[in-house]
N, C-alpha and C positions, 0 to 999 in steps of 0.2 A: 300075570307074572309080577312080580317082587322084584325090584331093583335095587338094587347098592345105592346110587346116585341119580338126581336128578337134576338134567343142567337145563335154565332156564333161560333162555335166545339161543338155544344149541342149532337154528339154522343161520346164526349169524357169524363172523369170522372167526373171534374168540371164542364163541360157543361149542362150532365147529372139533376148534383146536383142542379145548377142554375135552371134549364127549372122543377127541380121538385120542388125547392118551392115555384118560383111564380104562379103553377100551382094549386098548393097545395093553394095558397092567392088566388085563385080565377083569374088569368089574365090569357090573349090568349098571347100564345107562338107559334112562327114560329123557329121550329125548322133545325139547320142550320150545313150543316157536308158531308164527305162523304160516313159516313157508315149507311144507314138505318136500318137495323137489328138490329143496336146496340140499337134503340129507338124505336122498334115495341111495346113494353110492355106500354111507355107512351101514342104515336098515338092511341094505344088501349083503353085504359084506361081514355084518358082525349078525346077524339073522337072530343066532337065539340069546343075544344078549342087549336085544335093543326094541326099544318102541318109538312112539309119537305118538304125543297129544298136545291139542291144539292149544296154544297159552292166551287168556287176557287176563293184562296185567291191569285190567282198574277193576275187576272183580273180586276181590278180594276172598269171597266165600267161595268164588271157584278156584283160587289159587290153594287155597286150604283142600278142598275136596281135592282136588288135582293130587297133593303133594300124600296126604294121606292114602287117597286111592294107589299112587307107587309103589308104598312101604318105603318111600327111603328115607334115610333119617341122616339126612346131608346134601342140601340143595345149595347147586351153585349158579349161582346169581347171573348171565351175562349180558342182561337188557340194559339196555339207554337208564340210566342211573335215574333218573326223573322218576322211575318206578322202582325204586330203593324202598321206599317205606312202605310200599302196599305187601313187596315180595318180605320182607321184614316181618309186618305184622302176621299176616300166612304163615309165617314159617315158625312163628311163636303160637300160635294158635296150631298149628298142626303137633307142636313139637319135632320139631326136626332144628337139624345144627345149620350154618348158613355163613356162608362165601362170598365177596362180588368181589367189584375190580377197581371201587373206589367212588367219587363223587364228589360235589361243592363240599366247604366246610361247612356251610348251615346244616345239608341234609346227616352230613358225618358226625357231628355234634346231637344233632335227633335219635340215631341211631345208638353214640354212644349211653342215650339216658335213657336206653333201654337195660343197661345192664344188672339191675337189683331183680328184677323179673324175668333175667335169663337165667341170673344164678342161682334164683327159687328153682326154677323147671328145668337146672341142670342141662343148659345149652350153652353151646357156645356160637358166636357170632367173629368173623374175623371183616375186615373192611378194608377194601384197598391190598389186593392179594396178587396181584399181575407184576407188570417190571416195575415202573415204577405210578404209580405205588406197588410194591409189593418185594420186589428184588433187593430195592434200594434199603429198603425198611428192615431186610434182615441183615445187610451189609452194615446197616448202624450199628445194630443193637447185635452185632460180631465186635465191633470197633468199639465201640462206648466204655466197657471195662476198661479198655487202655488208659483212662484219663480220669485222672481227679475232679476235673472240671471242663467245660465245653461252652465255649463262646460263641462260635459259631459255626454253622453245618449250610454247605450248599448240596442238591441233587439235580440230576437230572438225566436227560437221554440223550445223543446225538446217533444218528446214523449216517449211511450212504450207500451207493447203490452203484453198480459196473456196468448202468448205462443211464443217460440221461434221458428213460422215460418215466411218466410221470405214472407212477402206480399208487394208488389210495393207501398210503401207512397204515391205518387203524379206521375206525368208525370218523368220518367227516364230520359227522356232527362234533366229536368230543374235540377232532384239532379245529375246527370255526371257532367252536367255545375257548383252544388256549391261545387263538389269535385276539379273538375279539372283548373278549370278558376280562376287567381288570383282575390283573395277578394281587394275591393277598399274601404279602408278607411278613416274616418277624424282623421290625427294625426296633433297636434297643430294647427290644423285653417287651414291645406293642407292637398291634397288628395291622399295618395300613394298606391301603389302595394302591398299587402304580398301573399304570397303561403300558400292556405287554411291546409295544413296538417302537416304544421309547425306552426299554432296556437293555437294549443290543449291547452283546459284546463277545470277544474272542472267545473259544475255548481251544484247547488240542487234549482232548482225548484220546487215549490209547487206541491203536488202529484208523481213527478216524483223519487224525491230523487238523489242522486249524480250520474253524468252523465258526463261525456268527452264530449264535444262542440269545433267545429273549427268556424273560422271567413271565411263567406264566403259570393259572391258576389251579395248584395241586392241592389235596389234604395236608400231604406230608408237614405244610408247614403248622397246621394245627396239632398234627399227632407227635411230630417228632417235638414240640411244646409242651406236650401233655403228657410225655416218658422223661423228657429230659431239661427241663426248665428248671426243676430243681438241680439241677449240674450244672446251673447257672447261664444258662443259652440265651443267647438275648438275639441273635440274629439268625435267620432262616428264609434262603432262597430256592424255586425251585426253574430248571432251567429247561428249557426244550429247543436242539438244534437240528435245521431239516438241511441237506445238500438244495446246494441254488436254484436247481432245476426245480426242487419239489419246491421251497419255500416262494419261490417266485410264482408260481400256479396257483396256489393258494391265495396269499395274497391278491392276486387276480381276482380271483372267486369272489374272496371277500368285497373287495372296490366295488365290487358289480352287485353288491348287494344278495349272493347267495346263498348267505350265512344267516342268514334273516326267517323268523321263527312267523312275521306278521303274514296273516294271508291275502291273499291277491286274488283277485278276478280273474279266470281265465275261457273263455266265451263259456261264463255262465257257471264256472265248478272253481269253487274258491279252496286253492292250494298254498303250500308253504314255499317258498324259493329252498328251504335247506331241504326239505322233505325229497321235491322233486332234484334235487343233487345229489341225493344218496340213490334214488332209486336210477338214475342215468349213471353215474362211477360204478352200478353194480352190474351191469354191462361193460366194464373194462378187465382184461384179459392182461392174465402175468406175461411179458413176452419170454419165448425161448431161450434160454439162457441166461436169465435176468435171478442177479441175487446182490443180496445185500449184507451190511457188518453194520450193527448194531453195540455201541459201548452203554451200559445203566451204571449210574455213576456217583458217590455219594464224598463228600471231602469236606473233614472236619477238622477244625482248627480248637485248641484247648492249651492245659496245662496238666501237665504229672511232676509231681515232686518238686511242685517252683518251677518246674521249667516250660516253654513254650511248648508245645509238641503239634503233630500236624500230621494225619493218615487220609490218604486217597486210595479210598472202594473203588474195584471198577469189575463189570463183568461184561465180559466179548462176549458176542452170539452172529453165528455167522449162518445162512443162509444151510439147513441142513438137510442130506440124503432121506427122502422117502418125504420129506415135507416141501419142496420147492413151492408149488403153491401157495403157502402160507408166507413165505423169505422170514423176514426176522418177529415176524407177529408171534409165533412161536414163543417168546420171552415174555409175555403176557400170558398166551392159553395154558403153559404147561407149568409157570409157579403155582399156578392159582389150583391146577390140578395136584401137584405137589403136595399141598397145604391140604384140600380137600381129603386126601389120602391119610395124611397124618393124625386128622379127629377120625377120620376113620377106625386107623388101625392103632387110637388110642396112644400113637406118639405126641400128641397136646389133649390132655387132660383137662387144662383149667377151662372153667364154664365162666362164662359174662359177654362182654362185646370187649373186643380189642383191635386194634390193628397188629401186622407181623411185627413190628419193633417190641410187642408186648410180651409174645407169645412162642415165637418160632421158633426153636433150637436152629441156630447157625450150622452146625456142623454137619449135622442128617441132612439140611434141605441144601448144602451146598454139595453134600454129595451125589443128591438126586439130580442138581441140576448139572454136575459133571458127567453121568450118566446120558444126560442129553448135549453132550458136548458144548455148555454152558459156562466157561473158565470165569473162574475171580481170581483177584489178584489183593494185595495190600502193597499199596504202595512202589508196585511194583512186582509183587514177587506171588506165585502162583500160590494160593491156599487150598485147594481141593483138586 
């Protein structure tokens, strides 16, 4: 069989998410991972529009075979970013187009200089395609025409949840890495270091209300430099706020050393403390009735016509019908699948490597994400 799309960690949460709403649109998915169980319910359920095959990602030549043997010519990315350049080069060698959900800026910087040899082989590459990165990134580059010039751009996430249990947000590895991994900044038109939990400070985002936010380590601040620096940007932060319940478990985690990539001794079989953290949180279960509201949020300060000007992005996502399982993780699987739809069906055209700030038409993909009851706003006032 021949598939539309293939989603690569499709047994993992966002992968999941991804492989169900293009499923849900209607396209064949080859689903791609190595836990099958985790995906028996969709094989079931979509029967003739889905497979499984086994993914490794440091094989490079079988990532190629893999993607080739699918027929699909649009693979989306959703493994542990660490495997960005191998799923990259695959998918250049296969020829197929290609998706993920973002990464450090050294590896996003690799990727970006791949693009003379995308737009030979008429590919396109998009990086950083989920909330944020990914939501946020077309909230800019909706905004940006507003302004003659652009001083400075903050983004970021905050949520919360209508109980105080502690449910895994996203992949624990990637929130360790934006506790523990210095955040990389734009301060005056250069890029420095700070230490994420020495940047605390307020937010009140729409729905969420007053929250404690740290500056921690996103692409955005490399991309949104690399679109808009000539509009004169000199400052770029990106923010991430968790409810107290979760930010304080975490934190935990980390003291204790969980977050920790160095391996251990354990009578005789030498593991990772994060490794084995992930595989224990994936044993924790949504409780009944448990949802969440999630704000992606982008606020940029400039000039039009001499004068100051000043517009705040924001997009609600609230916990929705037929996904509770997923609560607001949903705002990551389903842009990304969004975007993947669009080289699809040839609403993005251009070929190279870009992130969405580059590429996205604003107004299509905010209507797709109103379709999933995904509201923006500017500044207040509903735009989709």
């Amino acid at each position: 069989m021949k598939y539309d799309f293939a989603v690569f960690g499709a047994t993992g949460l966002q992968g999941r998410i991804v492989a169900k709403d293009l499923l849900t649109n209607g396209y064949s998915v080859l689903l791609c991972g190595r836990d099958k169980s985790r995906v028996k319910y969709l094989l079931k359920k979509h029967k003739s529009k889905t497979g499984f095959a086994h993914l490794d990602v440091e094989n490079i030549k079988g990532i190629t075979d893999l993607i080739k043997k699918s027929g699909a010519n649009v693979v989306v990315n959703c493994v542990l970013s660490t495997w960005n350049l191998n799923i990259s080069r695959a998918c250049i060698n296969a020829g197929a187009h290609y998706l993920d959900l973002g990464s450090e800026i050294w590896l996003t910087k690799k990727q970006f200089s791949m693009n003379s040899e995308l737009q030979k082989k008429g590919l396109t590459f998009m990086l950083g395609c989920g909330s944020v990165p990914g939501v946020g990134n077309v909230m800019l580059r909706h905004a940006a025409p507003k302004f003659d010039s652009i001083e400075t751009i903050h983004s970021g996430y905050n949520w919360k949840s209508n109980m105080n249990k502690f449910v895994v947000p996203f992949s624990i590895e990637a929130i360790m890495e934006e506790f523990m991994d210095p955040a990389i900044i734009v301060k005056d038109g250069e890029f420095v270091k700070i230490n994420p939990m020495n940047s605390m400070v307020y937010l009140y985002p729409r729905e969420i209300g007053k929250q404690k936010s740290f500056s921690e380590r996103h692409p955005e601040n490399y991309t949104f430099f690399r679109y808009y620096g000539k509009m004169g940007l000199k400052n770029s932060k990106c923010f991430a706020g968790f409810p107290k319940h979760s930010f304080d478990r975490i934190k935990t985690l980390v003291e204790l050393g969980f977050g920790s990539y160095r391996g251990i001794n354990f009578h005789g079989v030498k593991i990772k403390p994060i490794e084995f953290l992930a595989e224990v949180l994936k044993g924790i279960r949504v409780p009944k009735g448990y949802k969440e509201t999630e704000n992606l949020w982008v606020h940029i300060w400039g000039k039009k016509d001499g004068k100051k000007k000043e517009i705040k992005m924001e997009c609600v996502i609230h916990t929705l019908k037929g996904w509770e399982e997923d609560y607001t993780n949903i705002d990551t699987g389903m842009p990304c699948s969004i975007m993947a739809q669009m080289i699809k069906k040839g609403v993005i055209k251009e070929r190279g490597c870009f992130a969405p700030e580059g590429v996205v038409p604003p107004e299509y993909f905010f209507k797709e994400l109103k379709r999933r009851k995904m509201i923006v706003y500017e500044n207040g006032k509903q735009v989709n």
